[in-house]
C-alpha positions in Angstrom: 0.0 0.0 0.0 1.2 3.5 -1.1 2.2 5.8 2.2 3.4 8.6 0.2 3.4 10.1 -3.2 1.4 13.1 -3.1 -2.6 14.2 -2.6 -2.9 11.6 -5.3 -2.8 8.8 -3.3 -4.3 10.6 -0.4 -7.5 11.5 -2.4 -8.1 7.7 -3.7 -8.1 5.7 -0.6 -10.2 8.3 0.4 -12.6 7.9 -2.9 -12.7 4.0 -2.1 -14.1 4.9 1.3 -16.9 6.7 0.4 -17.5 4.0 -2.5 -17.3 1.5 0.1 -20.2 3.5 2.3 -22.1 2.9 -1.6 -23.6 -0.8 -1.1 -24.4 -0.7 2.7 -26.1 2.7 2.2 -28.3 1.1 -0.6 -28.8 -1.8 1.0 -30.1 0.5 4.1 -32.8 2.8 2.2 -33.6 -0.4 -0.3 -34.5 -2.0 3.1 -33.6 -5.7 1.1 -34.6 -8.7 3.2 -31.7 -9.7 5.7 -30.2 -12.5 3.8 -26.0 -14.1 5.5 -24.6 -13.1 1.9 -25.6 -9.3 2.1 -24.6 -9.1 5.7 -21.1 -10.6 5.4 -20.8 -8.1 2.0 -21.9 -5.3 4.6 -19.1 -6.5 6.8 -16.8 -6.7 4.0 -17.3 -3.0 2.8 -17.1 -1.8 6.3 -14.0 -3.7 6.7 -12.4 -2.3 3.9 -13.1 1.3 5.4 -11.1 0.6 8.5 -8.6 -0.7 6.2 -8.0 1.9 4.3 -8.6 4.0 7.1 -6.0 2.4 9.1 -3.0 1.6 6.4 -3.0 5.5 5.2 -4.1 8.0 8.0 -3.5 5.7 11.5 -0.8 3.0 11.3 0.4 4.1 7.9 3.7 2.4 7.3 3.2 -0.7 9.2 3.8 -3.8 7.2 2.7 -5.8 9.9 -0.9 -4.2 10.4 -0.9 -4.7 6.7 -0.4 -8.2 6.8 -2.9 -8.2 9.7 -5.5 -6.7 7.5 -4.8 -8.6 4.2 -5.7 -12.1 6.2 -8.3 -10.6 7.6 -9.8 -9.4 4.3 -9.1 -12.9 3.0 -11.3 -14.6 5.5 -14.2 -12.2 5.2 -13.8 -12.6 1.0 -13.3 -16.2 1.1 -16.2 -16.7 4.0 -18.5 -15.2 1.6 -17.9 -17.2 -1.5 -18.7 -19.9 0.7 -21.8 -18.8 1.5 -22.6 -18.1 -2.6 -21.6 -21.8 -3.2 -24.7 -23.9 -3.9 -23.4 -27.5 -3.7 -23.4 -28.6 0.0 -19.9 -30.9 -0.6 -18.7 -27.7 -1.8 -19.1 -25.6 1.3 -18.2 -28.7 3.4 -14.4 -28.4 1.3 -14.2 -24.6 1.6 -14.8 -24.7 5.4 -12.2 -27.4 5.6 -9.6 -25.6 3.5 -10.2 -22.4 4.9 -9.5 -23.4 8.8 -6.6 -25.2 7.3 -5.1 -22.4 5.1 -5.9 -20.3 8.2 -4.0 -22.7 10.4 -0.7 -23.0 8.4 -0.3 -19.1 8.0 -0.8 -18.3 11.9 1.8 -21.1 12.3 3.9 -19.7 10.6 3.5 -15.9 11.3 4.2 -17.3 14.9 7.3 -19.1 14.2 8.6 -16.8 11.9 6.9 -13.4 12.2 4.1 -11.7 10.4 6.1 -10.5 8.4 7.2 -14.1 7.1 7.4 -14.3 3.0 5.7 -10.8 2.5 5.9 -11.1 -1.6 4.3 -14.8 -1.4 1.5 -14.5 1.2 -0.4 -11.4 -1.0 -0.3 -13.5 -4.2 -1.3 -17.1 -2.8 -4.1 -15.5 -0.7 -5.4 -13.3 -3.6 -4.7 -16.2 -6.3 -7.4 -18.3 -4.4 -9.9 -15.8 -4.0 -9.3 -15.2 -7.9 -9.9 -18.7 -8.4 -12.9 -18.9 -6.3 -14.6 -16.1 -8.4 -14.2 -17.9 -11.4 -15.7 -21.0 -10.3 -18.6 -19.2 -8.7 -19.1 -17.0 -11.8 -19.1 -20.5 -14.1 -21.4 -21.9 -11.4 -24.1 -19.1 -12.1 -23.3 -19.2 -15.9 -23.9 -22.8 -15.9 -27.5 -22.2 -14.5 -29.8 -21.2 -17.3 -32.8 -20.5 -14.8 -31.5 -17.2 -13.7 -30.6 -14.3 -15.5 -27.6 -13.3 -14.4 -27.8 -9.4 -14.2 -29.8 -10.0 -11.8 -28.0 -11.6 -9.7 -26.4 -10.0 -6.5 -23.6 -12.9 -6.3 -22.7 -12.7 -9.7 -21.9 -9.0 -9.4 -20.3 -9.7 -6.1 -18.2 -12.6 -7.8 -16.9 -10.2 -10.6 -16.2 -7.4 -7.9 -13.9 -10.0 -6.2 -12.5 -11.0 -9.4 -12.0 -7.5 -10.7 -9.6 -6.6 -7.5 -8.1 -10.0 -6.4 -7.6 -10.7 -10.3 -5.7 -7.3 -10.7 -3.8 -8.0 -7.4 -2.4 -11.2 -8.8 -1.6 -10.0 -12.0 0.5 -6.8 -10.5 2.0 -8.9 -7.3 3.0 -11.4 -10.0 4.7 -9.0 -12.7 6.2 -6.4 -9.6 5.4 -7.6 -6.0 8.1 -10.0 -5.6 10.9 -8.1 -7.0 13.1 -6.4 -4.2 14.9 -3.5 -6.4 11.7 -2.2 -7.3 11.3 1.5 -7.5 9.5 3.7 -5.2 7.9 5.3 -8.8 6.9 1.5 -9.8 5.6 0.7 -6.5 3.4 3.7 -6.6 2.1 2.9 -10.1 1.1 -0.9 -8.8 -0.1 0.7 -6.1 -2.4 3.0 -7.9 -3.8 0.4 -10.0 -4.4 -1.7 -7.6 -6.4 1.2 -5.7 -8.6 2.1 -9.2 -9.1 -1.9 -9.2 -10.7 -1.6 -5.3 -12.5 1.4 -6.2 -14.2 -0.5 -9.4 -14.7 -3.4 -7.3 -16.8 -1.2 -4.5 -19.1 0.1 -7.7 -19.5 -3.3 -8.4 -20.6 -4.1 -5.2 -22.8 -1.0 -5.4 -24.6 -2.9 -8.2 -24.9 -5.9 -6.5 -26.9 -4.4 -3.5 -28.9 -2.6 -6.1 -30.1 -5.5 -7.8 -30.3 -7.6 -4.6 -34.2 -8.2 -3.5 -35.7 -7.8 -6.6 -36.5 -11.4 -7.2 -34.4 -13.0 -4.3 -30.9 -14.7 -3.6 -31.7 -17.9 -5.4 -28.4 -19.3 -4.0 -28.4 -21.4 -0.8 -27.5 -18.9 2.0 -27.5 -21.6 4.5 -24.2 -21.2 7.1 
């Protein structure tokens, strides 16, 4: 996350703030039927604003509470693909694989540190939530009953996508090089911001279209 660099990257995290505000707000004066997928999106958009909040105006600087954040914002995202898959064997192996993956990085973290492999952890963790969004987003493809726009999962899936997918892709091509420029960084950083800030619209569209003809997915816990 970019620290410094001018009121540019001041002004975004503050845009993907008030973009995050965007779906709970709607969701609020829509008054759409409590349902476990909207709530944990709530809580996800939320999250994000401490996040934000926290990495650029509080702790700024702190690669630790960064890491801190980044798992948490993992569990949250990967807790509510689980509750958009429709198979029952399927949430069975996310809730296994998720106390697992959970398991193995706290292990490590506390043998090591938090700040243990700091250019792997970013790419694995958003390399599975990329994954997860394409096989949720072939899952509602595959379904002919629905039509898809309108859909609140499938524009929560290709919000995911949108960010996590960009994350990858910028982690993978810059992240793990250790001579990269501060001017570099700040670029991937930017991106990587616009891509959060897309995926918050998204989001907004999702809790726009949510309630009009119900979740059809199984929102079972």
């Amino acid at each position: 996350m970019v620290r410094t660099g001018g009121s540019l990257f001041i002004a975004l995290p503050l845009v993907v703030m008030l973009l995050s505000l965007l779906p709970v707000c709607i969701l609020f004066v829509r008054k759409v039927a409590i349902s476990a997928i909207l709530n944990v999106l709530r809580i996800l958009c939320l999250f994000v604003i401490l996040q934000y909040l926290t990495l650029y105006f509080i702790q700024a600087g702190s690669p630790a509470v960064q890491t801190g954040f980044k798992l948490a914002e993992f569990t949250l995202a990967f807790y509510l693909f689980k509750l958009m898959m429709t198979s029952s064997q399927g949430k069975d192996i996310m809730n296994m694989f998720l106390v697992s993956f959970l398991s193995v990085v706290i292990t490590i973290y506390s043998l090591k540190s938090i700040l243990a492999f700091p250019g792997v952890m970013p790419i694995v963790q958003a390399a599975i939530l990329t994954l997860l969004a394409f096989i949720l987003l072939f899952q509602l493809i595959s379904n002919r009953h629905i039509v898809l726009v309108n859909e609140p999962a499938f524009w929560i899936a290709g919000g995911q996508l949108c960010y996590f997918g960009m994350v990858v892709f910028m982690e993978a091509i810059a992240g793990s090089q250790s001579d990269l420029s501060q001017q570099i960084q700040h670029e991937k950083d930017l991106i990587i911001t616009v891509a959060d800030m897309m995926r918050m619209i998204i989001f907004a569209v999702a809790a726009s279209v949510a309630g009009k003809k119900g979740l059809p997915l199984n929102n079972r816990q």
